[in-house]
DSSP file (Angstrom, degrees, kcal/mol; ACC not computed):
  #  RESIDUE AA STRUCTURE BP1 BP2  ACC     N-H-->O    O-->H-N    N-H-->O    O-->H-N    TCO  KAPPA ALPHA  PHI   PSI    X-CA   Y-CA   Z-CA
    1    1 A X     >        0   0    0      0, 0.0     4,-2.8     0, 0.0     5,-0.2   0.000 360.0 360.0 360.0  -9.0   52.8    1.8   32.3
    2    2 A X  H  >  +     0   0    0      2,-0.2     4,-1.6     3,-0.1     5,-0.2   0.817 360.0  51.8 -96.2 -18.0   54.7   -1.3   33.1
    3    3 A X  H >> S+     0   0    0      2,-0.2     3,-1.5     3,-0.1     4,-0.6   0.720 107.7  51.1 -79.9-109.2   51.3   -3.3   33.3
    4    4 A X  H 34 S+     0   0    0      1,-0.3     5,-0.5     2,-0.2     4,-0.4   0.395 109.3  52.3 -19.0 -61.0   50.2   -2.0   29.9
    5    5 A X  H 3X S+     0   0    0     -4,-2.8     4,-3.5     1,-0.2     3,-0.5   0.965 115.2  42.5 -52.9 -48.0   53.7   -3.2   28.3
    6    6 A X  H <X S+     0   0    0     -4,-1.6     4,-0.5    -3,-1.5    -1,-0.2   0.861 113.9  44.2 -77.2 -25.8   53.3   -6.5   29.6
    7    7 A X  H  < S+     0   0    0     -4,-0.6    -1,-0.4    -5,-0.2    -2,-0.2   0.372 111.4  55.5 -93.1  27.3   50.1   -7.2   29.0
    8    8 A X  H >4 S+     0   0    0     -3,-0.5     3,-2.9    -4,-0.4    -2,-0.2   0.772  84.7  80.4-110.3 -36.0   50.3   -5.8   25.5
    9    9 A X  H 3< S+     0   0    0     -4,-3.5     2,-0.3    -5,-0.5     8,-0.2   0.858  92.8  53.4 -17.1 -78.0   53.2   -8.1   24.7
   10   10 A X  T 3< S+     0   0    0     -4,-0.5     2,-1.3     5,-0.1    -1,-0.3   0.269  85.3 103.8 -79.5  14.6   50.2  -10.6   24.2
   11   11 A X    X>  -     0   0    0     -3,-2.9     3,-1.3    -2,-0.3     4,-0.6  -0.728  69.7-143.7 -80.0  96.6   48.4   -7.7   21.5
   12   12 A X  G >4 S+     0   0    0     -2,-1.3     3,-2.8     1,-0.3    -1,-0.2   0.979 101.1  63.2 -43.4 -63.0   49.1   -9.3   17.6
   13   13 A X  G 34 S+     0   0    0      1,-0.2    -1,-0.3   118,-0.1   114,-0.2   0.910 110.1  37.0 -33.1 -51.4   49.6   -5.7   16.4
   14   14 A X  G X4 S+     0   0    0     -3,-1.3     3,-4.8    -6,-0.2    -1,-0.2   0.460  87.0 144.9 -96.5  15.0   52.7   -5.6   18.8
   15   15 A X  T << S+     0   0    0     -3,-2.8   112,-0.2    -4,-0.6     3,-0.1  -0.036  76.9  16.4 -45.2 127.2   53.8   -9.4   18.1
   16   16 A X  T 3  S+     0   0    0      1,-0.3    -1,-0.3    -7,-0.1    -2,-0.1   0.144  92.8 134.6 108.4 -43.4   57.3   -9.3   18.3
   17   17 A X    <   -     0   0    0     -3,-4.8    -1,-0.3    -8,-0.2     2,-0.3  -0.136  50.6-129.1 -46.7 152.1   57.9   -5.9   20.1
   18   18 A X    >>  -     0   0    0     -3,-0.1     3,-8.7     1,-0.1     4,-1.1  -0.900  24.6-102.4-109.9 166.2   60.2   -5.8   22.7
   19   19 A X  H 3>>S+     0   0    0     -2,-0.3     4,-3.9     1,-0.3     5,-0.6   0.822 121.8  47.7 -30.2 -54.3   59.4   -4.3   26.2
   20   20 A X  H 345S+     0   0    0      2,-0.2    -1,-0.3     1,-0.2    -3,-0.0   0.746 113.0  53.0 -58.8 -14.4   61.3   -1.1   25.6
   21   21 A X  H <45S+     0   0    0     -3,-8.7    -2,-0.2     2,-0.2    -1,-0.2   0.945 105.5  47.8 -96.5 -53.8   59.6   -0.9   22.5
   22   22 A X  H >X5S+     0   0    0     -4,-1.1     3,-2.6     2,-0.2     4,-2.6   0.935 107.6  57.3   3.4 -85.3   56.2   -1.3   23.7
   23   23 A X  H 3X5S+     0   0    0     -4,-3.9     4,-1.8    -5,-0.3    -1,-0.2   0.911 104.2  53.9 -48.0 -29.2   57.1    1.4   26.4
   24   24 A X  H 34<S+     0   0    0     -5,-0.6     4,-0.3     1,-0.2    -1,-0.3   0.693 107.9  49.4 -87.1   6.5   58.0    4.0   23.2
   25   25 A X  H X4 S+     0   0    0     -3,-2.6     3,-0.6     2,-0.1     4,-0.4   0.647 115.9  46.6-117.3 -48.0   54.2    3.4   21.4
   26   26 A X  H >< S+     0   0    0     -4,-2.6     3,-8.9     1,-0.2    -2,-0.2   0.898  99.6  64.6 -52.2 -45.5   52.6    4.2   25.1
   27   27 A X  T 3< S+     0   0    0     -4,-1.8    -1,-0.2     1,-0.3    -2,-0.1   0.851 111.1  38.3 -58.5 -53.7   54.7    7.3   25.8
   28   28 A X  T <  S+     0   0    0     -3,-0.6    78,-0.8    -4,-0.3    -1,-0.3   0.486 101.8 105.6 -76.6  15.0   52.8    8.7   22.8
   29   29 A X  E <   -A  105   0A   0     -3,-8.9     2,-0.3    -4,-0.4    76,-0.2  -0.265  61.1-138.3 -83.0 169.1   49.1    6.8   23.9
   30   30 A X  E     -A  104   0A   0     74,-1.6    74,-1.0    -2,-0.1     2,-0.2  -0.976  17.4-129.2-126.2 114.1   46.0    8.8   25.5
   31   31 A X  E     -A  103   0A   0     -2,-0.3     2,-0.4    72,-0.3    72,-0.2  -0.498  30.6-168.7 -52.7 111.2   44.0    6.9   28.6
   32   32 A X  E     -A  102   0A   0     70,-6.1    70,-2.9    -2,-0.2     2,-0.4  -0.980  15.3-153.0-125.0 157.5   40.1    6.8   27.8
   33   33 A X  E     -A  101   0A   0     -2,-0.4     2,-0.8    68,-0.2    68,-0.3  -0.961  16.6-172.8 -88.3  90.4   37.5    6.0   30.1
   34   34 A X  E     -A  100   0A   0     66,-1.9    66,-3.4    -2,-0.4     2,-0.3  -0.820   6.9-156.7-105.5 123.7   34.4    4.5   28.4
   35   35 A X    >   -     0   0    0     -2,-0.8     3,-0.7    64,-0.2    61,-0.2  -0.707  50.0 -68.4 -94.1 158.7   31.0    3.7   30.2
   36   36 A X  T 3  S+     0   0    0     -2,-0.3    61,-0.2     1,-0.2    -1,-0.1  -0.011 123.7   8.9 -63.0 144.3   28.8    1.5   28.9
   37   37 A X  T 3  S+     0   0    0     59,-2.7     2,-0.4     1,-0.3    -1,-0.2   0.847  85.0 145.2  40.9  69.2   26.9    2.8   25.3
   38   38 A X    <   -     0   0    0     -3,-0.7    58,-4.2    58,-0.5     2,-0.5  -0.803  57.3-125.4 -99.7 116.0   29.6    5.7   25.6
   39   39 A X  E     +B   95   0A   0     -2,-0.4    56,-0.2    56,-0.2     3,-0.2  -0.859  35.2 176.5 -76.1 101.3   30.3    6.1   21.2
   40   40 A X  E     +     0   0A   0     54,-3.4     2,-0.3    -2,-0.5    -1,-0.2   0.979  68.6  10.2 -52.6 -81.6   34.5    5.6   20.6
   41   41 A X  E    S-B   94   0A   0     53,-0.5    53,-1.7    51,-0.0     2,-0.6  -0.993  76.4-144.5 -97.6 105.4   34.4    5.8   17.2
   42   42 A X    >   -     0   0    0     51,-0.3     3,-1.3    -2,-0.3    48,-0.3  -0.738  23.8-107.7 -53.5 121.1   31.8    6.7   14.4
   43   43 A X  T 3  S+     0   0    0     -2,-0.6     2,-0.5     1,-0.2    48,-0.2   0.225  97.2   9.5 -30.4 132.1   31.1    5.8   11.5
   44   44 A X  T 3  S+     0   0    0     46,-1.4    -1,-0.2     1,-0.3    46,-0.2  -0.589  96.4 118.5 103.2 -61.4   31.9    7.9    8.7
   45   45 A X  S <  S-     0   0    0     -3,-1.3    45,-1.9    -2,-0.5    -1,-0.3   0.097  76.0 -87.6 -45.0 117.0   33.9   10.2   10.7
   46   46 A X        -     0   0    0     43,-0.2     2,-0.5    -3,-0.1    -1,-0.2   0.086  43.8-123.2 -14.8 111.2   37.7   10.9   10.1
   47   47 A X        +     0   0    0     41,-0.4    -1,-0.1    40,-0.2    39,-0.1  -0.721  30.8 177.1-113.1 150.8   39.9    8.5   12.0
   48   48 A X        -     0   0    0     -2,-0.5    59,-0.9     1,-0.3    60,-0.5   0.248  59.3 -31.8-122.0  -2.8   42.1   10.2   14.1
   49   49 A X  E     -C  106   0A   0     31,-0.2     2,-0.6    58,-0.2    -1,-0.3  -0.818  57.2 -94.4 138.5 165.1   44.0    6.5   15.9
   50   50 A X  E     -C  105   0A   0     55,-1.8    55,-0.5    56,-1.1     2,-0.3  -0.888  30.6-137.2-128.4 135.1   43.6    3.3   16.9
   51   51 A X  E     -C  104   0A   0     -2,-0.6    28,-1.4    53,-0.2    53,-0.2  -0.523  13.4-158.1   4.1  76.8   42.9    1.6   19.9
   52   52 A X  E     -CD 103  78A   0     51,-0.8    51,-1.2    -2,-0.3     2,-0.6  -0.610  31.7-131.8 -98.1 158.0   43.5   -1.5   22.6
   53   53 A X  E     -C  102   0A   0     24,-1.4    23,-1.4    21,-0.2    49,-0.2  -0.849  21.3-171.2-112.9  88.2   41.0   -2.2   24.6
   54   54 A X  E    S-     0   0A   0     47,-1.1     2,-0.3    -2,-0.6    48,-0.2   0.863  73.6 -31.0 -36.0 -50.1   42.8   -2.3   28.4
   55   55 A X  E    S+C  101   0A   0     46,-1.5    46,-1.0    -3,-0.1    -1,-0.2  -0.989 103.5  74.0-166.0 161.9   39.3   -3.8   30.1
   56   56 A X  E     -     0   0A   0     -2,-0.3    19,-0.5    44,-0.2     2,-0.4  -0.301  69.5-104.5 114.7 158.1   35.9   -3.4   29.4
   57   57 A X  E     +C   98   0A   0     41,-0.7    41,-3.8    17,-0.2    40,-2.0  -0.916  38.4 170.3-111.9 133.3   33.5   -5.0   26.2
   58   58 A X  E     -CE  96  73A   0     15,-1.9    15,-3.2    -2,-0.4     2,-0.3  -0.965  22.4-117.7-148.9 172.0   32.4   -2.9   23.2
   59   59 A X  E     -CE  95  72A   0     36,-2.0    36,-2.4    -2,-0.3     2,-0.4  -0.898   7.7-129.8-133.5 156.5   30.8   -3.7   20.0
   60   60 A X  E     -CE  94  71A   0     11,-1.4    10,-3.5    -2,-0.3    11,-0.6  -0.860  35.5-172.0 -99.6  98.0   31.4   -3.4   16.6
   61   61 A X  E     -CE  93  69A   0     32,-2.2    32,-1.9    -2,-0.4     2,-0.4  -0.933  17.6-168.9-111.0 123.8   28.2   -1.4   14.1
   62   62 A X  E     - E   0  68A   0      6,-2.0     6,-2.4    -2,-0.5     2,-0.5  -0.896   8.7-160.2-117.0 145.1   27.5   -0.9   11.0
   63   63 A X        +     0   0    0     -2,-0.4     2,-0.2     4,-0.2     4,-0.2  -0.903  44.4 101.9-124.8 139.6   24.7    1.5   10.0
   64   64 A X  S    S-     0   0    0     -2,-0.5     3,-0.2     1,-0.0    -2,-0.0  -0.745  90.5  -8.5-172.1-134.9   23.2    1.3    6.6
   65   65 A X  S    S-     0   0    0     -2,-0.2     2,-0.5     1,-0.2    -1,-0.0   0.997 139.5  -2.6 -49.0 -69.2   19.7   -0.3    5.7
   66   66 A X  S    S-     0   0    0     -3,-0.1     2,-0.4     0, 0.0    -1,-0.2  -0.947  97.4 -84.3-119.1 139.5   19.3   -1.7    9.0
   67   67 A X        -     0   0    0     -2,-0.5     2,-0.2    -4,-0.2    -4,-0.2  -0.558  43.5-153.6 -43.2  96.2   21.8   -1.6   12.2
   68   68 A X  E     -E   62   0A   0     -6,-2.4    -6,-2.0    -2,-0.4     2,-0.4  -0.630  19.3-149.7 -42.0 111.3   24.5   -4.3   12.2
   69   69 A X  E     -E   61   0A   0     -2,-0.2    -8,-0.2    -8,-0.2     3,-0.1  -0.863  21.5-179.1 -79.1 134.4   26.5   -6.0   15.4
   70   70 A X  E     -     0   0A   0    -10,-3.5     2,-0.3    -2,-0.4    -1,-0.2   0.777  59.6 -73.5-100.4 -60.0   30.0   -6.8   13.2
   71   71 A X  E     -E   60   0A   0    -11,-0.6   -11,-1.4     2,-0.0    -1,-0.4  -0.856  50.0 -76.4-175.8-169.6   31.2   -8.4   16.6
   72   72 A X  E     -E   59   0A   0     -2,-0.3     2,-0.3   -13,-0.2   -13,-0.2  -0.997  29.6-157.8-137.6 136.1   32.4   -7.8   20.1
   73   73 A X  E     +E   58   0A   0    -15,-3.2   -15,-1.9    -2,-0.4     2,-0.2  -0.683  16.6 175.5 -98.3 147.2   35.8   -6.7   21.2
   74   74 A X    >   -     0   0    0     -2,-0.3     3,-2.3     1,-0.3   -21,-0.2  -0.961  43.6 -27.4-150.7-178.6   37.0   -7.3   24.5
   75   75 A X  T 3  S+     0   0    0    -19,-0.5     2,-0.7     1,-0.3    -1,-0.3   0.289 128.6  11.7 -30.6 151.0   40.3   -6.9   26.6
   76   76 A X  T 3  S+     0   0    0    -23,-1.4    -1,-0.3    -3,-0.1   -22,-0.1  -0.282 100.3 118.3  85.6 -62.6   43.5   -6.9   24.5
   77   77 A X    <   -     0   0    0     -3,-2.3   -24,-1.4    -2,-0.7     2,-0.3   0.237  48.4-161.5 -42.2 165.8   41.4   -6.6   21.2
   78   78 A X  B     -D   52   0A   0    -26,-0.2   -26,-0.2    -3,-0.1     3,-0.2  -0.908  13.4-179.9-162.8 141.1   42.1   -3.4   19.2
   79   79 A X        +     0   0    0    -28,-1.4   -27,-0.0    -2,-0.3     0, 0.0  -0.330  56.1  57.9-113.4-153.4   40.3   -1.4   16.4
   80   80 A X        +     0   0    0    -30,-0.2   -31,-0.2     1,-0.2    -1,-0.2   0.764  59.8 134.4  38.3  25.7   40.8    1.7   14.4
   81   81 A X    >>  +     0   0    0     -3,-0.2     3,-1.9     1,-0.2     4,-0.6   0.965  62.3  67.6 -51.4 -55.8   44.3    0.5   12.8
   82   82 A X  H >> S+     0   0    0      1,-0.3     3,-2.5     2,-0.2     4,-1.7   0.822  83.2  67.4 -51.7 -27.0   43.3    1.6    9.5
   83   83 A X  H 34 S+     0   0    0      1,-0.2    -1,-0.3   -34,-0.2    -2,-0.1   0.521  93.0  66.9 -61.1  18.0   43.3    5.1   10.3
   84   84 A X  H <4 S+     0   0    0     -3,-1.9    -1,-0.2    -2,-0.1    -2,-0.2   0.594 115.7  21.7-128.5 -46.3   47.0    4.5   10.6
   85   85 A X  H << S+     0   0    0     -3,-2.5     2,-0.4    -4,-0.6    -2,-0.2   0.444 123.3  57.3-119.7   4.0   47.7    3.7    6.9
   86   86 A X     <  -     0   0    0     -4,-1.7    -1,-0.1   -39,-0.1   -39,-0.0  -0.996  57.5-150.4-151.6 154.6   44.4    5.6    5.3
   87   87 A X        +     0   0    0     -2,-0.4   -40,-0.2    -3,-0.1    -1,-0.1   0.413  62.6 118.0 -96.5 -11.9   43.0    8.6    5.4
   88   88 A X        -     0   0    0      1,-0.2   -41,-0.4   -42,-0.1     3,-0.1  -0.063  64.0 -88.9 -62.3 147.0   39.7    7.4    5.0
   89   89 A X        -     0   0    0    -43,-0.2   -44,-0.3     1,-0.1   -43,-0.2   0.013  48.2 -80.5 -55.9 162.4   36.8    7.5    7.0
   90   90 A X        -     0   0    0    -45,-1.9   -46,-1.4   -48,-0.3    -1,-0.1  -0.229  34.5-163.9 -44.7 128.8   35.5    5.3    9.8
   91   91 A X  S    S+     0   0    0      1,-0.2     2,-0.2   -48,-0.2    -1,-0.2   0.541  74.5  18.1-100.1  10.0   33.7    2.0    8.5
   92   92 A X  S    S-     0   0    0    -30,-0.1     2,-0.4     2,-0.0   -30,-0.2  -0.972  77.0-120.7-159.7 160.9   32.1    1.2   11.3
   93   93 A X  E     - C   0  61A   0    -32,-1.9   -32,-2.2    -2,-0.2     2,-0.5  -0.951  27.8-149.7-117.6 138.7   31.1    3.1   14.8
   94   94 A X  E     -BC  41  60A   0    -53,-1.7   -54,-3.4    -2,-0.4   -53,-0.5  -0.914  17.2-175.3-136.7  95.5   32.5    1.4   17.6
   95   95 A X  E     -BC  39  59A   0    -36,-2.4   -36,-2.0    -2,-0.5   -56,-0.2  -0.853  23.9-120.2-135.3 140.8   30.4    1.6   21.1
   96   96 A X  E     + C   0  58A   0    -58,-4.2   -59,-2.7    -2,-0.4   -58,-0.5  -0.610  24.3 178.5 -94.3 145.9   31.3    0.2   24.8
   97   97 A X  E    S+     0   0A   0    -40,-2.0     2,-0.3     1,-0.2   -39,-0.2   0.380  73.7  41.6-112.0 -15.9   29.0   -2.3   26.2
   98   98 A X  E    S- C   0  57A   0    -41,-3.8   -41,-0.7   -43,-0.1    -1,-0.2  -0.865  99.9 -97.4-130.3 129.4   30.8   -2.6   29.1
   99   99 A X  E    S+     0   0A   0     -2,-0.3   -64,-0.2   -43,-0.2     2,-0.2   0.342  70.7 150.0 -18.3 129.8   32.8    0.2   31.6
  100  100 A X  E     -A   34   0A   0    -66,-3.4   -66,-1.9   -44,-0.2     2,-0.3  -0.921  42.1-136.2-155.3-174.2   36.3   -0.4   30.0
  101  101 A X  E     -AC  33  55A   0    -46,-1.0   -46,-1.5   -68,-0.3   -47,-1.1  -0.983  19.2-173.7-160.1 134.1   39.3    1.5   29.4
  102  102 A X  E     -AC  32  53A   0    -70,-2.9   -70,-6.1    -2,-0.3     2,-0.4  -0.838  24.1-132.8-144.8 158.9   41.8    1.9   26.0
  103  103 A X  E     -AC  31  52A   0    -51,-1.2   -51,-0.8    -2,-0.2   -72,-0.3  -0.807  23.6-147.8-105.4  83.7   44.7    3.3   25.2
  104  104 A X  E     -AC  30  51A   0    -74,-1.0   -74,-1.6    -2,-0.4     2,-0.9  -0.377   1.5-152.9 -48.7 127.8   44.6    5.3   21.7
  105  105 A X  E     -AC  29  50A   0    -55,-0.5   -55,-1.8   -76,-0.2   -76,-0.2  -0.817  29.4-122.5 -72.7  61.9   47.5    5.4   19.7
  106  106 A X  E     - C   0  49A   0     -2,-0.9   -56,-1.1   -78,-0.8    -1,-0.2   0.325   4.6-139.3   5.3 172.0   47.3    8.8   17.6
  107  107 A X  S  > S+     0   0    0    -59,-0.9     4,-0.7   -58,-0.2   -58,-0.2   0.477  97.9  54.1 -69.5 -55.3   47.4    9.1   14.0
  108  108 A X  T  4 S+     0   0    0    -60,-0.5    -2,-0.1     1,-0.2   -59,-0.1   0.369 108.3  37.9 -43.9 -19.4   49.6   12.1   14.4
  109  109 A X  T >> S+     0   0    0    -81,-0.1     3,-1.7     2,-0.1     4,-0.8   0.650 115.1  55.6-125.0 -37.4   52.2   11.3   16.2
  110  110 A X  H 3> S+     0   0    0      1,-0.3     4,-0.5     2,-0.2    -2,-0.2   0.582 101.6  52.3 -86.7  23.5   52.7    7.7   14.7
  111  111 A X  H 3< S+     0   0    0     -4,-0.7     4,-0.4     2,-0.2    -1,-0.3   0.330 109.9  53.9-116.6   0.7   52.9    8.4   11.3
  112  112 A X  H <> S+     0   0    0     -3,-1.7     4,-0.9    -5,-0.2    -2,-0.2   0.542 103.1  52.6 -88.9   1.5   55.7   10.9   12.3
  113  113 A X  H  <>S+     0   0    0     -4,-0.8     5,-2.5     2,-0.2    -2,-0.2   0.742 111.5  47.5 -90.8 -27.0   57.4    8.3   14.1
  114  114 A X  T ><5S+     0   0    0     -4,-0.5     3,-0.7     3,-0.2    -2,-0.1   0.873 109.7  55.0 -67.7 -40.9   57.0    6.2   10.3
  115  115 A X  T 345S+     0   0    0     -4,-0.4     2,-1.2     1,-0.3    -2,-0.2   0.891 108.2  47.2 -87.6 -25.3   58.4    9.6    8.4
  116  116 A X  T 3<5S-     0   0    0     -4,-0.9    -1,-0.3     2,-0.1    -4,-0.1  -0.605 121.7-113.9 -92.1  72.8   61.8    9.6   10.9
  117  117 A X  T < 5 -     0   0    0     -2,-1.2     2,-0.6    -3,-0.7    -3,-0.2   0.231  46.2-174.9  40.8  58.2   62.0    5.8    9.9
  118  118 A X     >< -     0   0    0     -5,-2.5     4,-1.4     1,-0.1    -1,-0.1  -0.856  20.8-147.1 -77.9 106.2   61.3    4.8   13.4
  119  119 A X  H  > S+     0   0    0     -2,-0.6     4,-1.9     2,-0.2    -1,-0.1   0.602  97.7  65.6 -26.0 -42.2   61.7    0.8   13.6
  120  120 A X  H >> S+     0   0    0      2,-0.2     3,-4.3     1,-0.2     4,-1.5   0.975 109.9  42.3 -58.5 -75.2   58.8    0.5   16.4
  121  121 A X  H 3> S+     0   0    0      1,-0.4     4,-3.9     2,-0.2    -2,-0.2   0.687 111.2  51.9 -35.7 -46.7   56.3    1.9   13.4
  122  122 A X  H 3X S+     0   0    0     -4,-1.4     4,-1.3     2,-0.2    -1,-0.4   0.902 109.1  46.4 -42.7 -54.7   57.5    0.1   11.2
  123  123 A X  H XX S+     0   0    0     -3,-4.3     4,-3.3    -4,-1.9     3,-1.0   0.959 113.1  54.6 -48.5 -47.2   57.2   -3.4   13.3
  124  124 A X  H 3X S+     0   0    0     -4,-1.5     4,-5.1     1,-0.3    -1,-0.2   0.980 109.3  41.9 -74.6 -55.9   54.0   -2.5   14.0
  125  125 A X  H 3X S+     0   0    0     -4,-3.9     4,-1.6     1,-0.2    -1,-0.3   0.864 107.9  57.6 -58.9 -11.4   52.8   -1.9   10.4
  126  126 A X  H XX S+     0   0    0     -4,-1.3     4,-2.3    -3,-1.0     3,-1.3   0.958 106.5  55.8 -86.3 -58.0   54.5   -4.9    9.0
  127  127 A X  H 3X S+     0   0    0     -4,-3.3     4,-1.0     1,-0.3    -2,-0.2   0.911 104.7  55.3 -61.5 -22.8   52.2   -6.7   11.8
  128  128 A X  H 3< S+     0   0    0     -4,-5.1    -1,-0.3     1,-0.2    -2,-0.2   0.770  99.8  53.4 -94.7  10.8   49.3   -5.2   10.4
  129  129 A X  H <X S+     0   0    0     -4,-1.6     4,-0.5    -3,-1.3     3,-0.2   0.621 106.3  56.4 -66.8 -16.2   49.6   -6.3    6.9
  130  130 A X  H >X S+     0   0    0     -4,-2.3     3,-4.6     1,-0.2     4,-1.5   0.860 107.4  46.9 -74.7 -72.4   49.8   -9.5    8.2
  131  131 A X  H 3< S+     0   0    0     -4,-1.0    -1,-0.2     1,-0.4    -2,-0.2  -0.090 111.6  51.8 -18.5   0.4   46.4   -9.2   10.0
  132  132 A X  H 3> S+     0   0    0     -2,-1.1     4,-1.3    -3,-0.2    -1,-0.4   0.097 111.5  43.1 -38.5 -25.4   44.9   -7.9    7.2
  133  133 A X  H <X S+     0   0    0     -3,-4.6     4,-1.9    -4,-0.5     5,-0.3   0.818 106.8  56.3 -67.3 -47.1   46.0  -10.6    4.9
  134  134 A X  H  X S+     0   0    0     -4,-1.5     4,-3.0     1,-0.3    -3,-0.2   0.974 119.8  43.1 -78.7 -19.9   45.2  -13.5    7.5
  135  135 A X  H  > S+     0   0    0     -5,-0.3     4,-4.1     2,-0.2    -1,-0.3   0.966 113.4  48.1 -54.8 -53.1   41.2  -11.2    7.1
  136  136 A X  H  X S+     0   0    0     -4,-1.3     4,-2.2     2,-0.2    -1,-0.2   0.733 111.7  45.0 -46.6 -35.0   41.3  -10.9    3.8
  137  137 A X  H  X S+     0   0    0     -4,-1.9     4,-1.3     2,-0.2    -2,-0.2   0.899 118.7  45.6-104.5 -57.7   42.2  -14.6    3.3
  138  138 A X  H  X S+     0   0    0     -4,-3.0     4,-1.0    -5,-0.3     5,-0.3   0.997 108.7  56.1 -58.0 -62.5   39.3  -15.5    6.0
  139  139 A X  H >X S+     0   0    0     -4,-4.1     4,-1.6     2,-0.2     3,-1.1   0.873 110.8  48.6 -50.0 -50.1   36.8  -12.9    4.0
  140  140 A X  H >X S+     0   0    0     -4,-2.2     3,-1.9     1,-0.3     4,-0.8   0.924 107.8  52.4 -43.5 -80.0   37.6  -15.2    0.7
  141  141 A X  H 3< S+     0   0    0     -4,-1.3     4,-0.5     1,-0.3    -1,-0.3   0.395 107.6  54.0 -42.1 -25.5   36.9  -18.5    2.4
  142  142 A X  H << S+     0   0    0     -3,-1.1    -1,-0.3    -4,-1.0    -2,-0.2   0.813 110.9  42.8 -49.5 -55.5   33.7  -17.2    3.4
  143  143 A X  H << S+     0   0    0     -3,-1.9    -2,-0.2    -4,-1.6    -1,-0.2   0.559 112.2  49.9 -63.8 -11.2   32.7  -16.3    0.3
  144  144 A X     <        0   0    0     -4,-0.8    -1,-0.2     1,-0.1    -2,-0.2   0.730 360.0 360.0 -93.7 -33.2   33.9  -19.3   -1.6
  145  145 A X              0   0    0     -4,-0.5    -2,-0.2    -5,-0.2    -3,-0.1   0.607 360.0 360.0 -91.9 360.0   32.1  -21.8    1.1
């Protein structure tokens, strides 16, 4: 576990954590294995936690008129936050392009760590409103230029 904390130190969702704190979001994580075009997450489909990507490359799809690459994730990187603060479904399906290995983060267990006013959860959500603003604020600038 003590390699996970420290390289997760360098994760923006956990900017700020300290080690011990870090250690208290794994103690509730799940170890996957993905091999390459292995499906994490799919679209449409409930989301259930979110993700760091320990080693390995995967991509980012979106399915509609035609099949989108959004991007490519790699070590360190992490998806599936929103299910964290919404109930909504996936918006994109989320498939490894190279052997890798992630940690999931429940929904369940951290959003009970949010309802006993657990500090870690907290940190952690306060970093992803920023990270969703600094997107939001990129998604404008796109659109403007």
């Amino acid at each position: 576990m003590s390699d996970y904390v420290e390289s997760f130190q360098k994760v923006p969702l956990f900017e700020g954590l300290e080690p011990a704190e870090i250690s208290q979001l794994l103690r509730i994580s799940e170890d996957i294995s993905a091999r390459k075009s292995d499906t994490v997450v799919l679209q449409d489909t409930p989301g259930d936690g979110f993700y760091i990507i320990g080693a390995g490359a995967f991509e980012v799809l979106k399915s509609g008129n035609r099949n989108e690459v959004l991007g490519r994730l790699e070590e360190l990187s992490f998806f599936g936050e929103m299910s964290l603060i919404s109930s909504d479904v996936r918006s994109a399906t989320v498939m490894c392009v190279e052997d890798g290995r992630l940690k999931k983060i429940p929904s369940e267990p951290f959003q009970k760590l949010l309802e006993e006013g657990d500090l870690v959860a907290y940190k952690v959500i306060l970093n992803m409103a920023r990270i969703l603003a600094q997107r939001l604020a990129a998604s404008d600038n796109r659109l403007v230029s």
